[in-house]
C-alpha positions in Angstrom: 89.0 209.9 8.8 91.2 213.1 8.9 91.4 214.0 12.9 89.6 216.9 14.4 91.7 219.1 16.9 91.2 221.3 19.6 92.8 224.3 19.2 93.7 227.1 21.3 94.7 230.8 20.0 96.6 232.7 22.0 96.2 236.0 21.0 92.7 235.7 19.4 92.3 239.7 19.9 95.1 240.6 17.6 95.7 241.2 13.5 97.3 238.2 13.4 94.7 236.2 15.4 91.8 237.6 13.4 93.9 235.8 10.2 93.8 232.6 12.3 90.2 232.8 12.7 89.3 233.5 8.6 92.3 231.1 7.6 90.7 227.8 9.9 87.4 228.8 9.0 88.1 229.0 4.9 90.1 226.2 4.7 87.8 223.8 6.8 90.9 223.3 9.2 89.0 220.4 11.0 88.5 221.7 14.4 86.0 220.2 17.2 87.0 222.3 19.9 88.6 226.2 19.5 89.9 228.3 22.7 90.2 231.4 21.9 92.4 233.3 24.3 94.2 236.7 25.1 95.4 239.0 28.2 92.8 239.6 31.0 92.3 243.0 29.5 90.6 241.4 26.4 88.8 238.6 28.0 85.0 238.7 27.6 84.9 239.6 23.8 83.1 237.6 21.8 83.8 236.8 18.0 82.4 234.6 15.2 83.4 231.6 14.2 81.6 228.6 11.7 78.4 230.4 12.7 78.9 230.5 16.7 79.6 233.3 18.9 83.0 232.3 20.8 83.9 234.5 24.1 87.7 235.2 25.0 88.8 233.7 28.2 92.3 234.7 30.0 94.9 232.9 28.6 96.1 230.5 31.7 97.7 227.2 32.0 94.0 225.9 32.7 92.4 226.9 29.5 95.8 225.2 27.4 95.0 221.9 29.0 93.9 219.1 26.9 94.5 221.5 23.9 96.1 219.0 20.8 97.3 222.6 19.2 98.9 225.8 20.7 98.7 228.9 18.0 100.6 231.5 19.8 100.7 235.0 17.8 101.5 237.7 20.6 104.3 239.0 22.3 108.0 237.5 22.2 107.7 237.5 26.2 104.5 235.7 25.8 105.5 233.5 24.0 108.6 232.4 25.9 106.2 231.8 28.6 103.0 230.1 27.2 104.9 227.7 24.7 106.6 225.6 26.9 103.7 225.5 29.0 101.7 224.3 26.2 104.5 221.6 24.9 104.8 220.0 28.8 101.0 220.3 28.9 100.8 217.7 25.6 100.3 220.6 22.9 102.5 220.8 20.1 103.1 224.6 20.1 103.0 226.6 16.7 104.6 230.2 17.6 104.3 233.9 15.8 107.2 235.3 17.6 111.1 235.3 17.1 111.2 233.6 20.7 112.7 230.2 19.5 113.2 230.7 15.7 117.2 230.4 16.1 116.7 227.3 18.9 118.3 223.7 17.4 115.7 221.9 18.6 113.0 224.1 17.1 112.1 223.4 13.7 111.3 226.7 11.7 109.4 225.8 8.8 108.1 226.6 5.5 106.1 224.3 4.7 106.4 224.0 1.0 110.5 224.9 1.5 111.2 222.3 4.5 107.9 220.8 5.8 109.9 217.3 6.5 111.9 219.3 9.4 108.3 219.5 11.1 108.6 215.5 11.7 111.4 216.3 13.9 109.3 218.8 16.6 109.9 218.5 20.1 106.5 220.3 21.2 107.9 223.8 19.8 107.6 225.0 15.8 108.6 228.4 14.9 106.9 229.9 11.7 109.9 232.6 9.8 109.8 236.4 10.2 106.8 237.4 7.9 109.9 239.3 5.6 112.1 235.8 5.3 109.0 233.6 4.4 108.5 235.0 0.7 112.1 235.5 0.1 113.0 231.9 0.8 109.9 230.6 -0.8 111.2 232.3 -4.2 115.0 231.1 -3.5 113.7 227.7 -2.7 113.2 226.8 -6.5 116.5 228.9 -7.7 118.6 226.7 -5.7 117.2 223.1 -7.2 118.7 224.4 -10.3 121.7 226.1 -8.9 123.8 227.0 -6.3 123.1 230.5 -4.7 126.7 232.3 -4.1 124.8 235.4 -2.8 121.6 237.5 -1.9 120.6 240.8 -1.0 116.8 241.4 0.1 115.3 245.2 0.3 112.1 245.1 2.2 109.2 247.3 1.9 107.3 247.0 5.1 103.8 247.5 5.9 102.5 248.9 9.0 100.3 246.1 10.3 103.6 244.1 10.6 104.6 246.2 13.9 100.5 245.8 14.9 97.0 247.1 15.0 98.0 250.5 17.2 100.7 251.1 14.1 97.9 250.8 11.9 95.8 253.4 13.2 99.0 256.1 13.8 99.5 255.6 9.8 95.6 256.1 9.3 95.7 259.2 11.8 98.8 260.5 10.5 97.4 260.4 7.6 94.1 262.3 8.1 96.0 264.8 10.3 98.7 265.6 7.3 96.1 266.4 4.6 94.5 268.3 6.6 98.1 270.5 7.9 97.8 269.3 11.1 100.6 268.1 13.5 100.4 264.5 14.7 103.3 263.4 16.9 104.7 259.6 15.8 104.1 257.4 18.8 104.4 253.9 17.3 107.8 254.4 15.0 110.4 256.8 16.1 109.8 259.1 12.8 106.2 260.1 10.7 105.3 257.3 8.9 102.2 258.9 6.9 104.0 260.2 3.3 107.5 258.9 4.3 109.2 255.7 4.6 111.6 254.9 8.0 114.8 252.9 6.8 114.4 250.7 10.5 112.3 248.3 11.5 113.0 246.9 15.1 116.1 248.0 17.2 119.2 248.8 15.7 122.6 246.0 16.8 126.0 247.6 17.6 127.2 246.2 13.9 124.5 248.8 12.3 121.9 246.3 11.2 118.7 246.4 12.6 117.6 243.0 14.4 114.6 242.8 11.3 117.6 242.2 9.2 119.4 240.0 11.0 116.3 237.7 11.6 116.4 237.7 7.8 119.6 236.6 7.5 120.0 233.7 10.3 116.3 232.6 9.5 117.1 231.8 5.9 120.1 230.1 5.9 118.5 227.9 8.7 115.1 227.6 6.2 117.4 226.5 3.2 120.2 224.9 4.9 123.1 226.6 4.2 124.7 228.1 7.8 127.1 229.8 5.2 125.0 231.8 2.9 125.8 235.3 1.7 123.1 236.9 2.4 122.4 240.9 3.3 119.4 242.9 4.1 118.2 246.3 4.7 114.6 246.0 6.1 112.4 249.3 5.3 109.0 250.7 6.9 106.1 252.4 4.1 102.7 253.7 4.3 101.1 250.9 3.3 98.6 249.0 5.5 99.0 245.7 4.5 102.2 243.0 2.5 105.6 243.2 2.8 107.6 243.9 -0.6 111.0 243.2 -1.1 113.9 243.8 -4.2 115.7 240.5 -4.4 118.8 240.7 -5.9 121.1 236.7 -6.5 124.1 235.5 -7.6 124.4 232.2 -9.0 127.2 229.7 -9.6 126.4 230.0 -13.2 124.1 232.2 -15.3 120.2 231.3 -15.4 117.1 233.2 -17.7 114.7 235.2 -16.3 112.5 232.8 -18.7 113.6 229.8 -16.5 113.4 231.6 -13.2 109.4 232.3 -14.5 109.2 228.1 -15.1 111.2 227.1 -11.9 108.7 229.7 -10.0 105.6 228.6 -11.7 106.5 224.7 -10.6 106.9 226.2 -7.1 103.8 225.6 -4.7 102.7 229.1 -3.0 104.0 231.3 -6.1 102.4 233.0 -8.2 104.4 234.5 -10.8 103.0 238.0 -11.9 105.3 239.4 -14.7 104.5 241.0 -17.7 105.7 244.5 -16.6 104.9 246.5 -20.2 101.4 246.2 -19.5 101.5 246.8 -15.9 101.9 242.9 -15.1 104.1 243.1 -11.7 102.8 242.4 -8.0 102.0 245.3 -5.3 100.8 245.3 -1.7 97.3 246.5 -2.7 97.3 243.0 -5.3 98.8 240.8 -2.7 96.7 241.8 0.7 93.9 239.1 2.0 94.9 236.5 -1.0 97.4 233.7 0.1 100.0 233.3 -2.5 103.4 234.9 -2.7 103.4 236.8 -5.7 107.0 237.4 -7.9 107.7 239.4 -11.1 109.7 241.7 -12.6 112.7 239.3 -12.9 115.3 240.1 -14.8 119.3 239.4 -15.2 121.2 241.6 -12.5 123.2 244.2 -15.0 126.0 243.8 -12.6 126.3 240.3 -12.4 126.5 237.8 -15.3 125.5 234.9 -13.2 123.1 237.5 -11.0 118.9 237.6 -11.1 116.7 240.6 -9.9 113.5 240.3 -9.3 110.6 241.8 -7.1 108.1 239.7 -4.3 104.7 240.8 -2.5 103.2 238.8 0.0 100.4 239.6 2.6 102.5 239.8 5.8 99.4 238.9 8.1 98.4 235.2 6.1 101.8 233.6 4.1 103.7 235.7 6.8 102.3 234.4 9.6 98.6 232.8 10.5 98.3 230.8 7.0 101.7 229.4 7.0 101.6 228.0 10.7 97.7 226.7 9.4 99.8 225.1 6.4 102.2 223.5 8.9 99.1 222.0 11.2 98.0 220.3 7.6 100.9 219.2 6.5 101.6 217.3 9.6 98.0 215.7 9.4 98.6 214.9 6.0 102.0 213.1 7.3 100.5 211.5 10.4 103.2 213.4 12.8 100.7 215.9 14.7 
């Protein structure tokens, strides 16, 4: 008999907690009891769920007790304070935010890329940055086959990544730009509507933003290799929903794109997409609300003879974040380590 949880959400209010809620509820997560929770300010709305109306308390140290499993999608300072709460409380603690991603002790998990690492939890599991999770998830296969000398990953980031509030400036901006009005940017330091903002979180003193650098340290702890070559330069479009990002590796010897497509096709949580003549590659507007990462457009790098470039979507708000700490709470049951 699988084992029904109770589950709190912290965060229910948000883009990411509204995933949650359509992700446990489609795939049957077996839940007897859900909490859903938030800030004071959203306490007392009610949302749908398996056919019942469920009303959002305050999150509080009261309303995590007894909880079997912690889903905490808000802010980084939240999160900092409500997981370990929720660990010493007897919760494991699945967490949306960069708060313990780069912690030893915490495993950071993708769960068809290094789900065993989840057996080794200490009450704390950190899901990637929703820009690492389809980059490694595409690496993953390469490196069965070969060793990965190098990588460079462009994103193309949408909107709903920075939140709901960035969402509506792009819709405003939008509106208000057709229609030749002004709209000041309050969200991203620059017009986002018709334009695309090369930053995405603060900029470091080395010139990379920390977006990037969460790429960087996150996959080489994903795919083990504290030595990888790896560079990013993390962009911000117009789109609403899925991150995009150019891909660009070097191998220790020289690999098809024809056995990149079969090594990617084996992979569980691709979805290879490439027959670019007839308009076979993957875009935001394919990828948003559907679950797989999608790749395409792979070819050899022209500049490299051992070097592969290819192109990955993924819907930011489900593999990038709610469905891939859902995926974690299964895997584990499946495992018998929750």
């Amino acid at each position: 008999m699988t084992r029904e949880l109770t589950v709190a959400l912290v965060g229910a209010t948000g883009v990411v907690g509204e995933q949650f809620l359509q992700i446990m509820e489609a795939r049957a997560l077996p839940v007897r009891e859900l909490r859903l929770l938030a800030t004071a300010r959203s306490a007392g709305r009610a949302i749908p769920f398996r056919g019942e109306t469920l009303t959002v308390a305050e999150t509080t140290a009261e309303a995590l007790a007894g909880a079997d499993v912690v889903f905490v999608s808000a802010s980084t300072e939240a999160s900092r304070h409500w997981c370990p709460i929720a660990r010493d409380l007897g919760a494991v603690a699945f967490d949306d935010s960069s708060a313990f991603r780069m912690e030893p002790d915490v495993p950071l998990v993708v769960p068809e890329v290094n789900g065993e690492t989840l057996r080794s939890h200490r009450g704390i599991i950190a899901t990637p940055n929703c820009s690492t999770v389809p980059v490694v998830l595409t690496l993953a296969p390469l490196m069965r086959e070969r060793a990965v000398r190098r990588v460079i990953a462009d994103t193309y980031q949408s909107v709903s990544g920075s939140g709901g509030a960035a969402v509506v400036e792009l819709r405003e901006q939008t509106a208000a730009r057709l229609a030749d009005r002004p709209h000041e940017p309050e969200v991203y330091p620059k017009q986002i509507a018709f334009n695309t903002i090369p930053q995405v979180d603060l900029f470091l003193e080395d010139g990379y933003t920390k977006e990037e650098w969460k790429m960087i340290a996150e996959s080489r702890k994903i795919l083990g290799q504290a030595d990888l070559a790896i560079s990013a330069t993390c962009v911000r479009v117009p789109t609403f929903v899925a991150h995009a990002a150019a891909v660009h590796v070097e191998l220790d010897a020289p690999l098809t794109a024809a056995a990149a497509r079969v090594l990617w096709s084996g992979q569980d949580g691709l979805a290879v997409v490439d027959d670019p003549v007839n308009a076979g590659y993957p875009t935001p507007v394919d990828s948003a609300h559907r679950d797989p990462v999608f790749v395409g457009r792979v070819r050899q790098d022209a500049s490299h003879p051992n070097g592969l470039a290819y192109w990955v979507v993924s819907d930011n708000l489900r593999k990038g974040a709610a469905l891939n700490i859902v995926q974690m709470v299964e895997w584990m049951l499946a495992d018998g380590c929750l």
